[in-house]
C-alpha positions as CSV (number, residue, x, y, z in Angstrom):
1,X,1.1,-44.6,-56.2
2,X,3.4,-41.9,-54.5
3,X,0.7,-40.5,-52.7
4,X,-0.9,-44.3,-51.5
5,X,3.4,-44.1,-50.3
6,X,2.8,-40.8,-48.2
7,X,-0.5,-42.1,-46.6
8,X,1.5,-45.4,-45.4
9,X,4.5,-43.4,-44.3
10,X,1.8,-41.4,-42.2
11,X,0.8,-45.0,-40.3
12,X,4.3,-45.6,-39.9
13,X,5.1,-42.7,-38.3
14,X,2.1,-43.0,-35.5
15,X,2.5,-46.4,-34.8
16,X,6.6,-46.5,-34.9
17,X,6.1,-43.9,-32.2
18,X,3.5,-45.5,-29.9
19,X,5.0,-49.2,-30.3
20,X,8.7,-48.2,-29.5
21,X,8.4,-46.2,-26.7
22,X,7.0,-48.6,-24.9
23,X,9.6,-51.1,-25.2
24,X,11.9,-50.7,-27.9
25,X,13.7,-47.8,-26.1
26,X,16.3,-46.7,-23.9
27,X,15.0,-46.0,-20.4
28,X,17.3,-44.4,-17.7
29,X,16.0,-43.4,-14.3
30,X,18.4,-40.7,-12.0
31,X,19.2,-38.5,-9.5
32,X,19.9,-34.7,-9.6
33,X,23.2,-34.3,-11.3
34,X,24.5,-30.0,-11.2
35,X,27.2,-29.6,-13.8
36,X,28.5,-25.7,-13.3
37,X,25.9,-23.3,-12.4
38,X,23.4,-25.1,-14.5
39,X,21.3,-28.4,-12.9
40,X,20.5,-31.3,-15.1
41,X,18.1,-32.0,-17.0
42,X,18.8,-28.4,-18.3
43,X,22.3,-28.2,-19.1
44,X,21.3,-31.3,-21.0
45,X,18.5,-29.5,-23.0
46,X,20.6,-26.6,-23.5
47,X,24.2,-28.1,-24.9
48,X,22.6,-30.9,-26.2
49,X,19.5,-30.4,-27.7
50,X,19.4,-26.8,-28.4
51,X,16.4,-25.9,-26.6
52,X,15.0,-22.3,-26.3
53,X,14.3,-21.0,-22.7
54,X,10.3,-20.8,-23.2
55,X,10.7,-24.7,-24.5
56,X,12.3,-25.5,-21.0
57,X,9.9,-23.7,-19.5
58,X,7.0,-25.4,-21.6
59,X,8.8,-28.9,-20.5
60,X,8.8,-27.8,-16.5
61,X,4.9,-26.7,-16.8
62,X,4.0,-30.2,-18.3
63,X,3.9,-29.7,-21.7
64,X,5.1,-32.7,-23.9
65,X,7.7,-31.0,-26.5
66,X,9.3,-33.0,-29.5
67,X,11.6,-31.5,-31.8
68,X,13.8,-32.6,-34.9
69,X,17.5,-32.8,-34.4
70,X,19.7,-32.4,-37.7
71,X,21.1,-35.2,-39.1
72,X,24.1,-35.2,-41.1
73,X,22.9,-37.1,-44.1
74,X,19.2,-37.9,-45.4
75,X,18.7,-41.1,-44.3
76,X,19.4,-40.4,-40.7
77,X,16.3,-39.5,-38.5
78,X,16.8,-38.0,-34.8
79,X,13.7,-36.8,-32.5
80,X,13.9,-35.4,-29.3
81,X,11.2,-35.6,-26.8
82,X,10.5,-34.9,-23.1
83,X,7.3,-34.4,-20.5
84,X,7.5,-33.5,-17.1
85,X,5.4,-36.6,-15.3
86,X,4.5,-36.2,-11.6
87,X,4.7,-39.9,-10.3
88,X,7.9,-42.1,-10.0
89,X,10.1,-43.2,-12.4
90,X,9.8,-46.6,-11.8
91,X,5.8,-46.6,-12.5
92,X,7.2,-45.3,-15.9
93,X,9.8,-48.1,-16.2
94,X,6.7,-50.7,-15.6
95,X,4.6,-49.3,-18.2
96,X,7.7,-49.7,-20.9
97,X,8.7,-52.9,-20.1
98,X,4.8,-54.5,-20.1
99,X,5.4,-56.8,-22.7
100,X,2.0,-57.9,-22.5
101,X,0.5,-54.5,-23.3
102,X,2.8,-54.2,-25.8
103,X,1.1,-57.6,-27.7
104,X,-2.2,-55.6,-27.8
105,X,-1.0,-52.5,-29.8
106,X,-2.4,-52.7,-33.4
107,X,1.3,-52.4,-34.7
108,X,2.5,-55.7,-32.7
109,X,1.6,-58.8,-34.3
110,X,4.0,-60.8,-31.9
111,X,7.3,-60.5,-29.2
112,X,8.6,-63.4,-27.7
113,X,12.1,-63.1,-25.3
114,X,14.9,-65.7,-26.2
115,X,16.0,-68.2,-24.0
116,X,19.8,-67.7,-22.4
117,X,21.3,-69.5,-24.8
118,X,18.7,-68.6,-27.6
119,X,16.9,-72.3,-28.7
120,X,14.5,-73.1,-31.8
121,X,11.4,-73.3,-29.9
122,X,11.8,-69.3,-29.4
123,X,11.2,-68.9,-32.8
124,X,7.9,-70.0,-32.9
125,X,5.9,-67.8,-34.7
126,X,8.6,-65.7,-36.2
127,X,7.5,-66.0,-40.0
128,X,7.8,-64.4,-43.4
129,X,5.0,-62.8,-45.0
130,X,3.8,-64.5,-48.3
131,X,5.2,-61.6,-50.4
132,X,8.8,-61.4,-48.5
133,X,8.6,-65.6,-49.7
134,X,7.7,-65.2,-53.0
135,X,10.4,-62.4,-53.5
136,X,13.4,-64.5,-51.5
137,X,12.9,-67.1,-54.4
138,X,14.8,-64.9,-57.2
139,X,16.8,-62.6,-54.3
140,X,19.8,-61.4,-55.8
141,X,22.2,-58.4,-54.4
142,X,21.2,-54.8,-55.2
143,X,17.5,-56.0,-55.7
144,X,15.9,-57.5,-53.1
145,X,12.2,-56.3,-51.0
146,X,13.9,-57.9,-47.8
147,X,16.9,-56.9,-45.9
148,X,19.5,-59.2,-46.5
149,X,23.4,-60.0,-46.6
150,X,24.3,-61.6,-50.2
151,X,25.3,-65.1,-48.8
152,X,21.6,-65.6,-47.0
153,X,20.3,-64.4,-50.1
154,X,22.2,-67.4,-51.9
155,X,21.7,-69.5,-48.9
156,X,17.9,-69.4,-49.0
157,X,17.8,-70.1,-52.9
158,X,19.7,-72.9,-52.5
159,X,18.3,-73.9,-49.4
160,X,14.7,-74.2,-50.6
161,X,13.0,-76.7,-53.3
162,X,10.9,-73.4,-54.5
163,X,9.3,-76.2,-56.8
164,X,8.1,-78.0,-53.2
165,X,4.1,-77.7,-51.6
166,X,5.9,-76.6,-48.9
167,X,7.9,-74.6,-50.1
168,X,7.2,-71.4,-47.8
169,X,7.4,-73.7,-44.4
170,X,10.9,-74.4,-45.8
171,X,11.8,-70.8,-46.1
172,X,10.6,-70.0,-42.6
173,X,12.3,-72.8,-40.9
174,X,15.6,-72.0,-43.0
175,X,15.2,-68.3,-41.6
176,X,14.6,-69.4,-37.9
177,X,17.4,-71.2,-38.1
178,X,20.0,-67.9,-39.9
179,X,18.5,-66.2,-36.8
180,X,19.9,-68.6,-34.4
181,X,23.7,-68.6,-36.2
182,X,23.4,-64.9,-36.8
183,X,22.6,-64.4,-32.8
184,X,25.1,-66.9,-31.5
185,X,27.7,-64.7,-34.2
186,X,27.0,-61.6,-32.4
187,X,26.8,-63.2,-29.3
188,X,30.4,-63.7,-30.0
189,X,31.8,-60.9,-32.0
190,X,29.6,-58.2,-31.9
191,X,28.7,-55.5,-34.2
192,X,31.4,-56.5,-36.6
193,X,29.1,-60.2,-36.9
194,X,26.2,-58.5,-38.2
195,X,27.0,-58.6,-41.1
196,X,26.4,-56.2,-44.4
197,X,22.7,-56.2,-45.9
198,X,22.8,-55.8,-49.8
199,X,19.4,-55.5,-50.9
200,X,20.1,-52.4,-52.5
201,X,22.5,-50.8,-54.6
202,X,24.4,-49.3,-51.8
203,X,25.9,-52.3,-49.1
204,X,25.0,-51.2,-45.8
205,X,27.7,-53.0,-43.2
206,X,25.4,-53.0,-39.7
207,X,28.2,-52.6,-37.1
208,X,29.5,-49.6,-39.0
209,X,26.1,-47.9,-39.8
210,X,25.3,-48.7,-36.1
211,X,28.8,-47.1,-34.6
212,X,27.5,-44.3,-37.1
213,X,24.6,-43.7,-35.8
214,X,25.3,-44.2,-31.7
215,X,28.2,-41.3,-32.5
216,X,25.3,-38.8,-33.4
217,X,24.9,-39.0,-29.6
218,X,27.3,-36.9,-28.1
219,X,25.4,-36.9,-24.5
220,X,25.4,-41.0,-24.2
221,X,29.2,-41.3,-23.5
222,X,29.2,-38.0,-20.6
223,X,26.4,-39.2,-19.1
224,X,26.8,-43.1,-19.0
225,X,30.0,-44.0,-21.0
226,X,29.8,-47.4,-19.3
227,X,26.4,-47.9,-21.4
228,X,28.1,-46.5,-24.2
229,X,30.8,-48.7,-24.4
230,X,29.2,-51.7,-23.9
231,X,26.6,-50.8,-27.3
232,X,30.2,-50.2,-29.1
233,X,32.3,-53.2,-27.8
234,X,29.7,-55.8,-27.0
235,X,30.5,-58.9,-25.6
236,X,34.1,-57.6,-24.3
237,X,32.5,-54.8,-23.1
238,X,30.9,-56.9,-20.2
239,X,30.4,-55.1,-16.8
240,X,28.9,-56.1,-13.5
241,X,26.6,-53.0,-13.8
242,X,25.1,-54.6,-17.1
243,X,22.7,-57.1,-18.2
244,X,21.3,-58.3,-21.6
245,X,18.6,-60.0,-23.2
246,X,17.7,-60.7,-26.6
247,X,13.7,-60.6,-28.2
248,X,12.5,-60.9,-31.5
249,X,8.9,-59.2,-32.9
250,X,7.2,-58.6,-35.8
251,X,5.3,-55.2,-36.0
252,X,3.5,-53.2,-38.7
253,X,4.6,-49.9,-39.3
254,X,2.6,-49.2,-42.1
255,X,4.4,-50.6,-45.5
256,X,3.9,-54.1,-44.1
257,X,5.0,-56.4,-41.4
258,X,8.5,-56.9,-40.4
259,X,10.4,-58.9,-38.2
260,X,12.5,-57.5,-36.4
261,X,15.9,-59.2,-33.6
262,X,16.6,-57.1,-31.0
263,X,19.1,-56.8,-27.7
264,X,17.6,-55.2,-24.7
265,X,20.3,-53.8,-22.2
266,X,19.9,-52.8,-18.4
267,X,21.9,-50.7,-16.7
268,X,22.5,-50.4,-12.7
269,X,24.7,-47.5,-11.0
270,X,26.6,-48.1,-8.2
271,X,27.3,-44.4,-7.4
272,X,25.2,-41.8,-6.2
273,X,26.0,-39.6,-9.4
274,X,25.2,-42.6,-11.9
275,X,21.6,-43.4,-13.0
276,X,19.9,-45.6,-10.8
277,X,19.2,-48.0,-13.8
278,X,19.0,-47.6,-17.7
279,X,17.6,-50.0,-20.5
280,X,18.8,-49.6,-23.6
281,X,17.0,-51.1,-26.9
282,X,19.9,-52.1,-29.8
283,X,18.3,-53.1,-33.0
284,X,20.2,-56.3,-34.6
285,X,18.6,-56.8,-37.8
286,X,14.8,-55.5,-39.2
287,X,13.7,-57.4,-42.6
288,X,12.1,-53.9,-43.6
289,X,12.7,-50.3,-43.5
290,X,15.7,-50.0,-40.8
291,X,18.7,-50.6,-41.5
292,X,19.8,-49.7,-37.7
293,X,18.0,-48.3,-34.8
294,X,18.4,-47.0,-31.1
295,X,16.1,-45.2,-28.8
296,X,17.0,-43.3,-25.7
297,X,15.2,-42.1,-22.8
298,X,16.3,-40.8,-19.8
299,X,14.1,-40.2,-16.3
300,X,15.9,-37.5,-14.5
301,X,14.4,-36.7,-10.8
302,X,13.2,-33.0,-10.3
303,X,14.7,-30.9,-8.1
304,X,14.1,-27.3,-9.4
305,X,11.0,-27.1,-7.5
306,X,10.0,-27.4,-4.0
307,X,6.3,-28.4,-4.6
308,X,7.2,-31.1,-7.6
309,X,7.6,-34.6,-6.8
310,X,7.8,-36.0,-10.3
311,X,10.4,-36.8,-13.2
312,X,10.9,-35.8,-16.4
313,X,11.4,-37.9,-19.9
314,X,13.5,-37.4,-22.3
315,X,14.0,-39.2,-25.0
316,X,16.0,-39.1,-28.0
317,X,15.2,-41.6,-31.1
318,X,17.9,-42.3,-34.0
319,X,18.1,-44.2,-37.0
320,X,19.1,-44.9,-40.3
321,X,16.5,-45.9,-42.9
322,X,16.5,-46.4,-46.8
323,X,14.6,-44.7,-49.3
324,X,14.8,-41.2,-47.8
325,X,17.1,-39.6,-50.5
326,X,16.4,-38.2,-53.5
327,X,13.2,-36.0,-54.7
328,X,10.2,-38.4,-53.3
329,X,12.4,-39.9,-51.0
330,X,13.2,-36.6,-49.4
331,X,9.3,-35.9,-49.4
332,X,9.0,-39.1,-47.6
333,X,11.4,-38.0,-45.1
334,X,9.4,-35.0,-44.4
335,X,6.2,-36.5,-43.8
336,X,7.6,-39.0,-41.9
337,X,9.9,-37.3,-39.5
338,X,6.7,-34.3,-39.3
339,X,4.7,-37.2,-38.1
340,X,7.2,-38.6,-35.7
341,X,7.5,-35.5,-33.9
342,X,4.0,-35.0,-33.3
343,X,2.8,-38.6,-32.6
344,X,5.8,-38.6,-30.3
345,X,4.5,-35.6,-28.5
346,X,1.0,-37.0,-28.5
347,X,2.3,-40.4,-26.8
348,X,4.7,-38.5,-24.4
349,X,1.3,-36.4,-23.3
350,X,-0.7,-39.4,-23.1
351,X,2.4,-40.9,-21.1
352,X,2.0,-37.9,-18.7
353,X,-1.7,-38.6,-18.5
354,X,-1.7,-42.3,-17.9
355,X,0.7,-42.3,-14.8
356,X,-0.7,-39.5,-13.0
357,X,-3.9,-40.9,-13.1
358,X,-2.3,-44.0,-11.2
359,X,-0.5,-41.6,-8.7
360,X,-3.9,-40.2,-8.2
């Protein structure tokens, strides 16, 4: 059994990789920014991410490098990775915002974009798996398969004749319908509405783990603290810089499907120093695996050389997941965040190819 766990850990990995970066990430495209003696991206690689001089060097030749950033507990997972693309950065911003490409990746079984405000009919589609119904019928908190705060828990056994035909078309419609209130909550109050998932012995409060997490990134507030305060302080952090949209998608990462809400973020400088634009990819809730996530990627122009006309990536992936701790959970951890560094560097390199094939 442990070992069937380890080969579906290994299919998470790859396909977490290749499905997020092209759209559940954060994508910003900039100018030449020279901080001291040292230009950017590199003071960036070298405060930030610790890399060695050969590494940079690997990075300016072409080479797609990923590498595993400590984390300061188990369940954390951070991996850096950058490519040096010759092309433009917004042939790269296309390619991660094809929503249509993304439908025909093996691990996307469905995206849709809500509506501004966020109706019913967006929802179509967004359904439970037969197994995540059967086990919401005797949910209770500290033991439930599906990521949930106590009160849906309660709300969905009461909410449901489980004794009914129709029983798992009742579930579903009851859950599209949470997923409207628990969007128009946030929609109004933010992290603190998402509320506390206690499927497991250990509460996990979402705003908190989030805040958690996005602190790991001490880069995000130097180089766009206007991004970074609007992921903190959403809605009051509103600026005329920033726009927002919400999507929902259910994906395979391996263990089994999971439905996943999600708040896309764009970003527009104004000044020559500031990015040109960024998108940003908060998660909101995953029924599965996650209990928060957030992906960043940064397009910085190069400068460094004469004869280069391209860009490089960089991107830097975060989040905290249960069931990493303890003796096979940190053996988990290790094959998963093994295989996330190198399907990461695999997709960055294929990345590299597929865009300067279209330049060319």
């Amino acid at each position: 059994m442990f070992q069937f766990l380890l080969r579906k850990w290994r299919r998470h990995a790859k396909t977490q990789v290749a499905g997020v970066l092209l759209f559940v990430s954060m994508a910003s495209c900039a100018g030449p920014i020279a901080i001291g003696q040292e230009a950017e991206p590199y003071k960036f690689f070298h405060e930030y991410v610790g890399l060695k001089d050969d590494q940079i060097q690997q990075i300016r030749q072409g080479k797609a490098i990923a590498k595993v950033i400590e984390s300061r507990t188990a369940d954390e997972i951070f991996v850096f990775g950058a490519v040096y693309i010759e092309g433009n950065p917004e042939s790269y911003l296309k390619m991660v915002s094809d929503v249509d490409a993304l439908r025909k990746l093996p691990s996307y079984l469905a995206i849709k974009k809500f509506s501004d405000p966020p109706q019913a009919s967006d929802l179509e589609g967004f359904t439970l798996e037969k197994d995540d119904v059967k086990d919401l019928k005797n949910c209770k908190p500290g033991h439930c398969d599906v990521q949930l705060p106590s009160e849906s828990m309660e709300e969905f056994q009461k909410g449901v004749n489980w004794s009914a035909p129709d029983a798992a078309d009742q579930a579903n419609r009851l859950g599209q319908k949470m997923v409207l209130e628990a969007l128009a909550r946030y929609r109004e109050g933010g992290n603190a509405a998402l509320g506390t998932y206690r499927d497991k012995n250990h509460p996990a409060d979402v705003g908190e783990t989030f805040k958690s997490l996005l602190s790991r990134s001490k880069a995000l507030p130097v180089y766009l603290p206007d991004l970074n305060r609007y992921l903190l302080d959403y809605p009051e952090g509103k600026s005329d810089k920033i726009e927002s949209q919400f999507y929902w998608e259910k994906v395979n990462f391996g263990l089994k499907p999971t439905l996943r809400i999600v708040q896309a973020i764009v970003y527009r400088g104004q000044r020559p120093n500031e990015p040109v634009y960024a998108v940003a990819i908060k998660q909101l809730y995953s029924s599965h695996y996650f209990e928060t996530a957030l992906d960043l990627t940064v397009c910085v122009k190069a400068t460094d050389n004469p004869k280069q006309h391209g860009f490089y990536v960089i991107t830097l992936k975060g989040s905290q997941q249960a069931g990493l701790t303890g003796f096979k959970g940190g053996i988990v951890r290790k094959v998963a965040v093994d295989k996330t560094r190198s399907s990461l560097e695999k997709v960055l390199a294929s990345t590299k190819q597929k865009l300067e094939a279209q330049t060319n």
